[in-house]
C-alpha positions, -999 to 999 in steps of 0.1 A, spaced: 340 -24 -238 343 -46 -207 309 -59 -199 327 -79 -168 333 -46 -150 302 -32 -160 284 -65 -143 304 -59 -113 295 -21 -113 259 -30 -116 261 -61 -87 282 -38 -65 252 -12 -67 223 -34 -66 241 -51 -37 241 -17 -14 206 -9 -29 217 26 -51 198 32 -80 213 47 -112 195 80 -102 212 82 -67 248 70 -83 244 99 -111 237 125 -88 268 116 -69 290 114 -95 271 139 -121 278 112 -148 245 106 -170 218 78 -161 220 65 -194 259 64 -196 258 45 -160 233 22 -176 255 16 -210 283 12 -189 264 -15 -169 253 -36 -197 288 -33 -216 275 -12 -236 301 18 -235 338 16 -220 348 36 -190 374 66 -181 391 61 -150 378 90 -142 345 81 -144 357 47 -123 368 70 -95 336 89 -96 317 54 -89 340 40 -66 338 69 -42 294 67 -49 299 31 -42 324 38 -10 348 9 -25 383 13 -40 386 14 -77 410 -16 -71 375 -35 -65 368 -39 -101 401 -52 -109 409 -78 -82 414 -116 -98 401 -134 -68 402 -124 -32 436 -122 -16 443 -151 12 465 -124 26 461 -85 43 499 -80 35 509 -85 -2 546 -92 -11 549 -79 -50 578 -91 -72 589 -77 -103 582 -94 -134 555 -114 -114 523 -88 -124 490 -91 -139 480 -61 -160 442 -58 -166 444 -47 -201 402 -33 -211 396 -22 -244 400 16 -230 430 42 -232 446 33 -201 457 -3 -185 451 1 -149 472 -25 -125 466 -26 -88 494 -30 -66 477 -29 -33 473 -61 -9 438 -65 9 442 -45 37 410 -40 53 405 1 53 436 12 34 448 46 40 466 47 5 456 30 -29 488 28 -51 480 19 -91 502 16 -119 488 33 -149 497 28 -186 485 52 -206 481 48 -241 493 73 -269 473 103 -281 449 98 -246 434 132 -247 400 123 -232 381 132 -202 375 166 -181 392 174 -146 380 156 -116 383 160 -81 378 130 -52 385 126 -17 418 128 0 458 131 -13 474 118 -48 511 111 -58 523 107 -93 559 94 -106 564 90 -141 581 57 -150 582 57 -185 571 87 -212 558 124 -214 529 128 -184 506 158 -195 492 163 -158 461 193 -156 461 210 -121 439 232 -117 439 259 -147 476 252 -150 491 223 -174 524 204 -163 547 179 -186 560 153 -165 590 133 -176 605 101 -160 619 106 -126 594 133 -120 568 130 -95 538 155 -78 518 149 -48 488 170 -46 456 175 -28 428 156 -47 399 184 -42 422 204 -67 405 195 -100 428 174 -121 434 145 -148 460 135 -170 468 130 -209 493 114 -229 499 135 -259 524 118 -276 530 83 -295 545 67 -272 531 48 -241 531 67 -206 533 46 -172 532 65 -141 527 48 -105 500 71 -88 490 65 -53 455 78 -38 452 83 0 414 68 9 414 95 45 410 133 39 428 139 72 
């Protein structure tokens, strides 16, 4: 459980004066899990992160910056990344810079084996997914896709969706969220 996120969750909230009632109705997650997840309690999907970063009307990247960036354009080298690695079954890495109102949020996800959890989601505006490494199970809709390296799918987010990794070995997959619906 990562009770640093959960602290941030809770400061973020208090900060724009939400209470756990008004965040659960927005994102139909439980008062009580919102609570555990505030105190460190109980560990975090990233679908449930998306779900309270849209409530919140901040990035998911928010909960993962280091420090603040000095900089509103971000020059990324390979082999020169942090990964935020939380005791959860995916490793979420932000690749964005600290553009003030970004149109697009691209993530690198690692997804560990046998990730089976979580229900389909829907959230505001376009997604993109290319496999990098591994088998991508990716639910759209009513219909289940295998994704392989090389392949990629961009989609419209209100089409409820979520992705597994079924096998043994680690998945990685960039994704990258539009913040705009038009």
């Amino acid at each position: 459980m990562d009770t640093n996120m959960g602290k941030l969750i809770k400061s973020l909230r208090v900060g724009k004066r939400k209470t756990l009632k008004q965040i659960s109705e927005k994102t139909e997650l439980s008062i009580s899990f919102l609570s555990q997840v505030e105190r460190g309690k109980s560990s975090i999907t990233l679908e449930s992160l998306k779900k309270i970063s849209e409530a919140l009307d901040v990035s998911p990247s928010y909960f993962f910056a280091d420090a603040p960036a000095q900089s509103k354009t971000k020059l990324r080298r390979g082999g020169h990344t942090s990964v935020h690695n939380h005791p959860s079954p995916f490793i979420y890495e932000d690749l964005s810079g600290d553009l003030e109102n970004p149109a697009m949020e691209p993530i690198l996800v690692t997804l560990k084996p046998h990730d089976e959890k979580g229900t389909p989601f829907v959230h505001k505006g376009q997604e993109f997914v290319y496999v990098l490494e591994g088998v991508l199970t990716l639910l759209l809709g009513e219909e289940e896709h295998d994704l392989y390296p090389g392949d990629s799918i961009h989609m419209d987010s209100s089409t409820p969706h979520n992705w597994f990794n079924r096998t043994r070995e680690i998945v990685r997959f960039l994704c990258v969220n539009s913040m705009r619906t038009s």
